[in-house]
C-alpha positions, 0 to 999 in steps of 0.5 A: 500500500503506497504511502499517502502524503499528507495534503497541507491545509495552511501554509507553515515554515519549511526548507526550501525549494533549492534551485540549480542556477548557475548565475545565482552567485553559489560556489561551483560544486565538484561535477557529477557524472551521472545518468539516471537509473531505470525505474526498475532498479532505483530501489535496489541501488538505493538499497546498496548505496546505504548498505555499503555506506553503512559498511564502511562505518562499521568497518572504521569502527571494528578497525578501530578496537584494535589501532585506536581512538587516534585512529579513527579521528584520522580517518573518520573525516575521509569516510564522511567525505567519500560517502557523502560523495557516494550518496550524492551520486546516487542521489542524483542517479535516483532522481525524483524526491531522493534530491530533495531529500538529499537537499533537506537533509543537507539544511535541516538536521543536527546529526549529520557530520559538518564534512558528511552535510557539506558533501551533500550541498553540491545536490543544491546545484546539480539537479538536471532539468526535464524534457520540455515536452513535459513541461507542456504537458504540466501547463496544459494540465494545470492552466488548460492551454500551451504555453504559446497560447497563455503567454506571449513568449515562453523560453524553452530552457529553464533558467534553474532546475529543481528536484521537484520543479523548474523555472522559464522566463516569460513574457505575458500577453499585456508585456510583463515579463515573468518568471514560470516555476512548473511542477515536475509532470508525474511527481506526486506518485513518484513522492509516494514510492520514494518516501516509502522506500526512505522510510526502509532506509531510515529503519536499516540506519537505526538498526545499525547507528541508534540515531535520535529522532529519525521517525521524526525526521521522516515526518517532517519531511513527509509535511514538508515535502507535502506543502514543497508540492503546492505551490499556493502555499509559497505564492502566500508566503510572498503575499504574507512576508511582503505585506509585512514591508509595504512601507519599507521601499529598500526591501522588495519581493515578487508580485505573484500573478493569481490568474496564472498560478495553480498548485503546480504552476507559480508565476510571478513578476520577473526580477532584475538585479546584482547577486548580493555575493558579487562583491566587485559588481556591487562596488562598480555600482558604488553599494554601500557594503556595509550599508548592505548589511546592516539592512539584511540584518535589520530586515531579518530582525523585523522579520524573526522579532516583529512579525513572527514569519522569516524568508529562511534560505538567504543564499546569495542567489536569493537575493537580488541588489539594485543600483539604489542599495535596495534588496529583492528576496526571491525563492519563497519556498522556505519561510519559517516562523516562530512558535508561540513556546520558541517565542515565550522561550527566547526571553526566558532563556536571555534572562536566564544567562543574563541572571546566571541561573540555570534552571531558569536556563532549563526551563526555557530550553525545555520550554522551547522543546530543547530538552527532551521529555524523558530527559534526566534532569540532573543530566541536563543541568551538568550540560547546560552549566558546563557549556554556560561556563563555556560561554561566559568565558570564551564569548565577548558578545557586546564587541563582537564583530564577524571576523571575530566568528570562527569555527573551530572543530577541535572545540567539538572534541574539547567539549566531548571529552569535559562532557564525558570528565563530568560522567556524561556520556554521548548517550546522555547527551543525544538522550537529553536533548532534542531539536526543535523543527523551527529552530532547526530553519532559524539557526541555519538561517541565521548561519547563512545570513551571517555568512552573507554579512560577513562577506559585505562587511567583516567589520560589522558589529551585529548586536549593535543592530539586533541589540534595540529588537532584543531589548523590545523583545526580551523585556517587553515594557514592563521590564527593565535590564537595570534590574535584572542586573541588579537581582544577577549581581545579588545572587552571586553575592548570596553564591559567595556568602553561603560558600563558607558553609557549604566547605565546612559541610563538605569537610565534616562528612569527609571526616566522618566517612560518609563521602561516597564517589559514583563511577558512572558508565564502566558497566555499562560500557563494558557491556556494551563491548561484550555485546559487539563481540558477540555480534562480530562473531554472529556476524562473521560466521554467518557470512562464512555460511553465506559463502559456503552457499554460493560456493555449493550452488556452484558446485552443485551440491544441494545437501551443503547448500541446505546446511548452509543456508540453514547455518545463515538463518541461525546466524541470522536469528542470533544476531537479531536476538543479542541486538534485541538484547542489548537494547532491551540492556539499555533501556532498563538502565 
């Protein structure tokens, strides 16, 4: 039974349409030499790509018990790079919603390596465009004529091709020139087949790598993809976002043509400008950089604070520049807005680092959805107050400036291992805290803005923009920031009052005897170990057995190749058996 996408009835926030334009300023990626695989066989390689995937980890993984951990961090980042590049390929091969799901998970998901995601971007710019042909034929059927008939002129040749549609330049009858974004002919069904076949895949890569969320993964991007299809969701998202500027003349957006718009065919007014990422252009035409922007900055701060509702994809091809400094947003397919618990949650959570209260800290993240409902508390708290620590020390936010902002890799491996000095495993970590879907589009978000920003002008100081939103959105105006720093200074003090006593407790009952020291996670680990040895035992014999199959069915011997396939599904059973084990281990833990 094919499974049903859900059919959107209001229009919410979600990744975008990603386009393929070369002129939209995006990084040349590595070039792909693809065709594409008949329908018979798509599934089957989709099958393979993930097992071997899958088998190159756990190989890393068994090598690495015996060379080290040193090991492999050395050849780990390699492995992500090689298999990104080896899903990307049959990404491309497959086709159909299997881009688009390369695409979103390249944005949207926190669990995937930095090397893995960044392999996966280049989907972003290779999606081959289809036959006109049938792009006649999906005209036809949504508008009722030919293009000739309905427009004026109509190019052939798209300017930018998507997983799920792509766009022609058009003039209509009364002289406009337009821009013509048509469905993919055929691809509700196809989304049916493939999301069904990536829900298979998902279960096999939580068989082997107990990744959090995935179930939840699969149903935001069966909505997503669900409202990517009907294109009147993004025709509102123009309307709603551009209504919001209507007296803001430096921000402008394209002007959607109803009469030519359906759920699979969305027109809009033709936009001419300078890729914002063009810097030699730009000063040619004498654009204030850093002018530039402050108005990114400022318009995204009217959008996330003031409205609620955000253009989520500002790569550079998204956005156009004009002679006067103004800006035009293109590609509405990604709008995000914040929820009502992210929107009580923020001022919560800024009120709480300003006060250096903790739980306050917490209840905000659990608040927003950042913690999970099953999450030990005592966890949580050792995790928040390590990383609080972390950035009282290490962040200067008042003179920060964007060339001031690095990534610095090694800080991950820092961080794991204070983590895991406090008795907190990855375990604990993955278990405690959880994503939530609009912080997901707000973060990547703000980290494309950023890095947009810090192009034009590495010298801009952002919170000196964001600083007057903040205040208006934090505080609200029944709140002052005097006081709230006067009851953080008191609460420090009383921190440093009550230390005196809280020594002398520790040291009378160190006295007496009745310290006691917990050693967290020896046994479980140990367990963990014992269990994987099995396994690698089950595992090896069973492919000798399979081997000994297809060395009889050559030979002909049908009595061996009884025995060995029945030895194949004994392994089988056992290997089954200790993994149902092991998890039931863990959760009674």
């Amino acid at each position: 039974m094919s499974e049903a996408l859900p059919r959107p009835d209001r229009c919410e926030e979600h990744p975008p349409t990603v386009t393929a334009d070369g002129a939209a300023g995006r990084p040349a990626a590595p070039e792909l030499l693809v065709r594409p695989i008949p329908q018979s066989f798509r599934f089957l390689k989709a099958y393979w790509t993930t097992f071997r995937v899958i088998g190159g980890y756990l190989w890393l993984r068994f090598k690495a018990r015996f060379l080290g951990r040193e090991y492999y961090d050395r050849k780990v980042r390699g492995l992500h790079v090689r298999s990104a590049r080896r899903v990307a390929r049959t990404l491309l091969s497959l086709q159909g919603l299997f881009i688009k799901v390369g695409q979103l998970i390249s944005v949207m998901t926190n669990f995937l390596p930095e090397e893995f995601r960044r392999g996966l971007e280049q989907l972003q710019d290779r999606v081959p465009a289809r036959p006109y042909a049938s792009v006649v034929r999906r005209i036809r059927l949504e508008l009722g004529g030919d293009p000739h008939e309905l427009f004026a002129t109509f190019e052939e040749r798209p300017i930018a091709s998507a997983s799920l549609g792509q766009v022609h330049r058009a003039t209509t009858k009364d002289g406009r020139r337009v821009a013509v974004k048509v469905q993919h002919a055929g691809i509700d069904e196809v989304v049916r087949r493939d999301l069904k076949t990536i829900r298979r895949i998902l279960d096999i890569i939580h068989w082997f790598f107990p990744v959090e969320n995935l179930d939840e993964y699969h149903a935001q991007i069966r909505e997503m993809v669900a409202q990517e299809l009907d294109f009147t969701c993004e025709a509102e998202h123009i309307r709603r976002i551009a209504r919001n500027f209507r007296d803001e003349s430096r921000v402008r957006f394209p002007e959607v043509l109803p009469e030519l718009s359906t759920r699979g065919i969305l027109t809009t007014s033709f936009c001419e400008g300078v890729n914002v990422s063009h810097l030699d252009e730009l000063d040619r035409l004498g654009v204030d950089r850093k002018g530039l922007a402050q108005l990114l900055i400022t318009t995204y701060c009217q959008m996330i604070f003031v409205d609620g509702v955000y253009h989520a994809d500002p790569h550079p091809g998204n956005i156009l520049v004009q002679a006067d400094g103004s800006v035009t947003f293109l590609d509405f397919g990604a709008v995000g807005t914040l929820s009502p618990a992210m929107r009580q949650g923020i001022p919560e959570f800024l009120e709480g680092v300003i006060r250096r209260n903790t739980g306050q800290i917490i209840g905000a993240l659990r608040r927003m959805g950042f913690i999970a409902v099953a999450a030990d508390d005592a966890v949580a708290e050792r995790i928040i107050e390590h990383f609080h620590k972390r950035l009282q020390e290490e962040v200067h936010i008042d003179s920060l400036n964007l060339k001031d902002v690095k990534f610095d890799p090694n800080a991950v491996f820092r961080n794991l291992t204070d983590l895991s000095n406090l008795g907190v495993s990855l375990r604990d970590l993955s278990g405690s805290f959880h994503v939530p879907r609009d912080w997901v589009l707000l973060e990547r978000t703000l980290l494309l803005l950023m890095g947009l920003c810090t192009q034009l002008d590495p010298e801009t100081r952002p919170m000196e923009i964001i600083y007057p939103y903040i205040r208006e959105y934090v505080l609200g105006p029944e709140r002052d920031w005097t006081q709230i720093f006067i009851e953080s200074v008191k609460n420090t003090a009383l921190t440093y009052l009550t230390l005196p006593e809280q020594v002398e407790k520790f040291v009378h009952r160190s006295l007496q005897g009745q310290l006691e020291v917990q050693v967290r996670g020896i046994v479980p680990q140990l367990d963990r170990v014992a269990r994987a040895g099995r396994q690698l035992t089950y595992a090896l014999l069973t492919l000798g057995a399979w081997l000994g199959f297809l060395y009889f069915d050559h030979v002909g011997d049908a009595v061996w190749m009884d025995r060995c396939l029945a030895a194949v599904g004994a392994g089988l059973v056992l290997i089954v058996g200790s993994r149902i084990a092991g998890r039931r281990s863990v959760r009674r833990r």
